[in-house]
Structure formats: structure tokens, C-alpha cells
N, C-alpha and C positions, 0 to 999 in steps of 0.2 A: 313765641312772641306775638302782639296783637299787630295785625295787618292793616287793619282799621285807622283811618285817618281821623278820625274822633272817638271819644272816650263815651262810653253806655254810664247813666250814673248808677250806681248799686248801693246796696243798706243792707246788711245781715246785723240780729241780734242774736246774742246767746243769755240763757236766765244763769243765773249761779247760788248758790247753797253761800252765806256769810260763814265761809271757814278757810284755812291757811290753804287748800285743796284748788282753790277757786283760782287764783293767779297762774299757776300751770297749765291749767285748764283751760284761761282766758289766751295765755299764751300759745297754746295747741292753736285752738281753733282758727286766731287771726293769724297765726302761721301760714294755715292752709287757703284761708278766705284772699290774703294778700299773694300770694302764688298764684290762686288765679286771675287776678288781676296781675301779674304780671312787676309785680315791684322788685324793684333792682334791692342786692341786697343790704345797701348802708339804708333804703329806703324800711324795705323790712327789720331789720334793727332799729331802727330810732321807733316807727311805731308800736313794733314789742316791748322796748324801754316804756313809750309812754304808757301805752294799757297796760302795763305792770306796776306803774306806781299810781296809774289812779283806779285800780282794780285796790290793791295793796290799800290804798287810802281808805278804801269802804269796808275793807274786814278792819283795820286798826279802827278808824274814827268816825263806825257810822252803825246805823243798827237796820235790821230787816233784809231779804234778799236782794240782790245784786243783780243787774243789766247791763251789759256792756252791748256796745253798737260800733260797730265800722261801716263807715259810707265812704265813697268815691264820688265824687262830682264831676260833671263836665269838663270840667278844667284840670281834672287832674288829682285836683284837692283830696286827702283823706283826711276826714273826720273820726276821731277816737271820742266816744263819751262813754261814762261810766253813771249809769243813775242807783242810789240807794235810800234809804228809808230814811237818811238825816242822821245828824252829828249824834254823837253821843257826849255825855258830860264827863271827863275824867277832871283828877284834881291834876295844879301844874306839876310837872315830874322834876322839876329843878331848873336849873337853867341851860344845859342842857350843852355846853360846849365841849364837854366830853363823851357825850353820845351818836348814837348811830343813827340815830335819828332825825329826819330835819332835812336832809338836801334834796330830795326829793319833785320838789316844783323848783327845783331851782332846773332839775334834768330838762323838767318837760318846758321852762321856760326858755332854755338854750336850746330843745330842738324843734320845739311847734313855736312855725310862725303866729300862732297866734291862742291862748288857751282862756279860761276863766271857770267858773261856775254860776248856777241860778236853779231855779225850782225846776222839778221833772213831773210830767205827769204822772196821775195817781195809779198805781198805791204807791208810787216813790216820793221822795219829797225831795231830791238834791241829785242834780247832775252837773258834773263837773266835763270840761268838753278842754278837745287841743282838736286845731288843724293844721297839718303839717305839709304843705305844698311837697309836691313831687315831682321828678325828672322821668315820671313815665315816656316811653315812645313817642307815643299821641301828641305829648306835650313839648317836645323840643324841637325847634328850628331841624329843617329838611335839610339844611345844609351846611356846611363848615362846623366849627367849634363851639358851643357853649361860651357865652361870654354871661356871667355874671358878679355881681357883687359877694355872691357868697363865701367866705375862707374856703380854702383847698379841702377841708378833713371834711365838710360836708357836702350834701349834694340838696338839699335839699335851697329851691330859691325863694326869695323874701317876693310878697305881691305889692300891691301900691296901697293897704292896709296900713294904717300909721299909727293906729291907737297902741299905747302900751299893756300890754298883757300884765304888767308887775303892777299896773293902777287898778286894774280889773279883778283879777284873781286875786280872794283872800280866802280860798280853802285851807284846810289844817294842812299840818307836816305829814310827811311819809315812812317808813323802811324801808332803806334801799336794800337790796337785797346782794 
């Protein structure tokens, strides 16, 4: 556990190969990245779910190599982005209420306090980003209980951020896996 009364901020990226291979892989690494940063484990699960679906998003709906980034801020914050070469054109696949497909930012919209996408520097042309506030050490009151607004099942607390991430975010669907 960190003894430290403030949080070091940190940024690892990993490249990835656009193939089905790459999501496992993205998962590995932030496994171990988040470990040492010390994240509790409903913390480590919500950021595996989200760099899984927006890892997931660049091999279905995007073309060229894949970057994925975790950062940790001062405060606590991790940062999940995922940069790729930009959309691809498929035809519509129907409408889709019978498929598997599709809930996907719905995940990362319930568990990042805050998500979207915009241009990535070159050679990528599209990153799509979630930050999902954390209940690291560092970050929670010295003393008594936790009080927040968040429901029970989660740990993760909302910041004073107001903007809606469902007005911001219009990346494609996902594969939930």
C-alpha cells in the first residue's frame, strides 16, 4: 500500500497490432500498471471493463494500429484513452435490437465519471478517452467513513464536473464481450 500522502502522477502507453489478440493484451498490461499504483479491486475492474470496450472499439470500428494510455493524476483520477487510425465505413447491420452489440458506452458511461472522444495526434487520427475518479489511499479522508453520494455497488466518487458525457460522446457501438 502507498505510505505517501500524495499521489506521483504517472502515464504508461502500450502500441497494439488491430487484431482480436489486442484486448487481452491491453488487459494484461493495465492489470499490472494498476497494481502498482495500488487500485483497489472494484477500481481495477471498472478500468479493465472500460479499456476493454474502447480497446474493443478500435479493432471492430476503426482501422491502423492501436494505443492505449493509462495515466493517474494528482488527484487520484485515472485516465483510460485509446487512440486509432479513425472510423471505418461499414454498411448499417440492421437495427439491431437483437444483437450483441451496442451496450458498450453505455458501460463506460455508468462507470467513468466522465468519457468522450476527439482527434489523437499523428499517425492516429481518433481517441476516445474515460476518467474514472478513484477511492485510492492518498485520496480519501484520514478519518472516519467515507461519505458520498455514490450508490453502494460502486466505489468510484463523482468530482464537481457537470458536463454530461452522453452530450459529448458520439463514438460508434462496441462488443461486449
Amino acid at each position: 500500500m502507498t505510505t505517501s500522502s500524495a499521489l506521483q502522477r504517472s502515464r504508461t502507453s502500450l502500441y497494439l497490432a488491430r487484431r482480436p489478440s489486442a484486448c487481452p493484451r491491453a488487459r494484461h498490461w493495465a492489470t499490472a500498471t494498476l497494481q502498482q499504483w495500488d487500485a483497489t479491486g472494484q477500481e481495477r475492474d471498472d478500468v479493465l471493463l472500460v479499456m476493454s470496450e474502447l480497446v474493443t472499439n478500435a479493432i471492430v470500428h476503426a482501422t491502423g494500429p492501436i494505443r492505449a494510455h493509462l495515466a493517474r493524476d494528482t488527484a487520484g483520477r485515472i485516465h483510460v484513452q485509446v487512440d486509432d487510425g479513425g472510423p471505418t465505413h461499414h454498411g448499417d447491420d440492421g437495427d439491431g435490437q437483437d444483437d450483441e452489440h451496442g451496450r458498450g458506452l453505455g458501460i463506460v458511461d455508468h462507470l467513468a465519471h466522465h468519457h468522450g472522444h476527439g482527434p489523437a495526434p499523428y499517425p492516429y487520427r481518433c481517441r476516445a478517452w474515460a476518467i474514472l475518479t478513484t477511492t485510492h489511499p492518498a485520496t480519501r479522508p484520514a478519518a472516519g467513513p467515507r461519505t458520498t453520494a455514490v450508490p453502494a455497488a460502486r466505489t468510484l466518487e463523482p468530482t464537481a464536473m457537470t458536463t454530461s458525457s452522453a452530450a459529448i460522446c458520439l463514438t460508434t457501438t462496441t462488443h461486449v464481450n
